[in-house]
C-alpha positions, 0 to 999 in steps of 0.5 A: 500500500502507497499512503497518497496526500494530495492538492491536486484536482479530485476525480470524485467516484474514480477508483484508480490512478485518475482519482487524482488529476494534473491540476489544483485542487479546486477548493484550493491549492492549500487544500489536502486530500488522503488515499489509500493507493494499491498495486495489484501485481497481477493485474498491473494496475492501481486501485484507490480509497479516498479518505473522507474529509474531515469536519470542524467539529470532530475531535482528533481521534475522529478524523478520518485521517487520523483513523487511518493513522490507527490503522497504520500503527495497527498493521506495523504491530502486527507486522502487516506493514513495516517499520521504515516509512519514506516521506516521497516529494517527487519533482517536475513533470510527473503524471500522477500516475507517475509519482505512484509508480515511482512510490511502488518502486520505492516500496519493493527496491528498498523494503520500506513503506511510502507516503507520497505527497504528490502536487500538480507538477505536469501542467502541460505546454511548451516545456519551458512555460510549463516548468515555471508554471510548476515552479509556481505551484511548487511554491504556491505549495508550501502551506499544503505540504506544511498541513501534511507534516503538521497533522503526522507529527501531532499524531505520532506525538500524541501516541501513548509512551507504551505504543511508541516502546512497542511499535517503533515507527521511523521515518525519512523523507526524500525531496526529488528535483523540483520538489526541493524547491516546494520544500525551500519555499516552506522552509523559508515562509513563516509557517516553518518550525519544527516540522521536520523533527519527525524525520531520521534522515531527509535527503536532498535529491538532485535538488532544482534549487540555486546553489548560490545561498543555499546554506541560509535556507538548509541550516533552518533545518534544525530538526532532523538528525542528518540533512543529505545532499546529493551531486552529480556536476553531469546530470542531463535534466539539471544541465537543461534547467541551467538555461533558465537558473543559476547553477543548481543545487544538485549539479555543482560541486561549488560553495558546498559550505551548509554546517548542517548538510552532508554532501555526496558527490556520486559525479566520477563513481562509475556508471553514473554518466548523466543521470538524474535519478539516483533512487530508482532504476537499476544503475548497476553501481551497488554502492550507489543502491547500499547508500540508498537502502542505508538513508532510507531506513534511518542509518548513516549513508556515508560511512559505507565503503565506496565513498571518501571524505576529501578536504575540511568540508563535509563532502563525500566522494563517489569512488567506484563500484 
């Protein structure tokens, strides 16, 4: 099962991957809806439960999405669902059926469970008008995915102290592309505090954000045990946004000077070549997926055979296989 929250349009009575559609909620784009997505492998094909809305009136433990939260916990303690939960912001140009596909991935390729928040990153038109069109739905976005974190964080705090001994949830988020620029927009804005405490780790995919400055917005993160930042000076999607930006994030090995992040640079590791997704696919460098396996599920990435510290700064090199 894929746990989907969403502000994008909804499909009212569809039961597949058309729940959700490629634009904003029509209530508006701060508007939040939950589903509950699963793959049936025979078929290769999706079905989905949307969650009801909740109402002003009802207490926490009444909301529909806190009952699914219950529900969550229950199937963890009876080993219906694992530990290891991914937090997944996935980047530009995703159909929605796209960013389920990409969370199945995830699910079976490392052995963990998926939330995914999936925004209306593929408005459609002349690549260059629909990428700023994204970018302004990524921003307008922040106060969405600020409701999101908000209503998991109070309900993991708010489980008794016996639960929490008994059924220890952990869980990491992963920002791809774009999708780093939506979560720059929200650690920015007045809303951000301590959000991110929930997370172990939270990794910094191939981030399509300015490098120049990064260090100001990235050390707000003070919560979270380990920030990542990953780096590839070749990748082919980040050289194509370097048209139109300033030197992103995610492909340049320059002023790398963040006190909280930990930089991995994949660059000169073999079979890495251009590549933009790092978390899927099968690349065949292992060391690349042991990195992602140990991120993902809470341990430490960079201490594992394959990269090397280099300098005073906290960068890590890619070395080979």
């Amino acid at each position: 099962m894929v746990i989907v929250i969403s502000n994008r349009n909804i499909n009212e009575g569809a039961t597949n991957e058309s729940l959700f559609g490629e634009g904003t909620n029509t209530k508006g784009i701060d508007e939040i809806r939950l589903a509950k997505a699963i793959f049936d492998e025979e078929q290769k094909q999706w079905a989905l439960e949307l969650i009801p809305e909740s109402t002003p009136i009802e207490t926490f433990r009444d909301r529909p999405s806190y009952k699914l939260f219950e529900e969550i916990i229950e199937g963890i303690k009876e080993q219906t669902y694992k530990s290891d939960w991914v937090f997944y912001i996935h980047g530009f140009n995703q159909s929605f059926k796209k960013t389920l596909d990409a969370s199945y991935e995830i699910t079976q390729k490392y052995k963990v469970e998926v939330i995914v928040f999936s925004w209306a990153s593929n408005p459609g038109g002349i690549v260059t008008a629909e990428y700023q069109r994204a970018r302004q739905a990524a921003k307008a976005s922040a106060n969405a995915i600020d409701r999101a974190l908000e209503f998991l964080g109070d309900y993991l705090r708010k489980r008794p102290q016996e639960e929490i001994e008994q059924c220890n949830v952990r869980l990491n988020l992963l920002i791809h592309s774009l999708g780093n620029y939506l979560v720059e927009q929200f650690v920015r804005s007045p809303v951000f505090s301590s959000d991110t405490r929930i997370f172990d780790n939270i990794i910094f995919h191939q981030a399509d954000v300015d490098n120049q400055r990064h260090k100001f917005w990235m050390d707000r993160v003070q919560y979270g045990r380990r920030l990542y930042i990953t780096i590839n000076e070749n990748d082919r999607v980040l050289k194509g946004s370097d048209l139109i930006n300033p030197a992103r994030l995610g492909n340049t090995s320059e002023d790398l000077t963040s006190k909280r992040a930990i930089y991995m640079d994949f660059t000169d590791g073999d079979d890495v070549g251009r590549e933009h997704n790092f978390f899927t696919g099968d690349h065949g460098n292992k060391t690349i997926e042991q990195f992602f396996q140990r991120v993902l599920t809470s341990r430490r990435g960079e201490l594992i055979q394959g990269f090397q510290k280099q300098g005073q700064n906290n960068v890590f090199y890619l070395q080979g296989k």
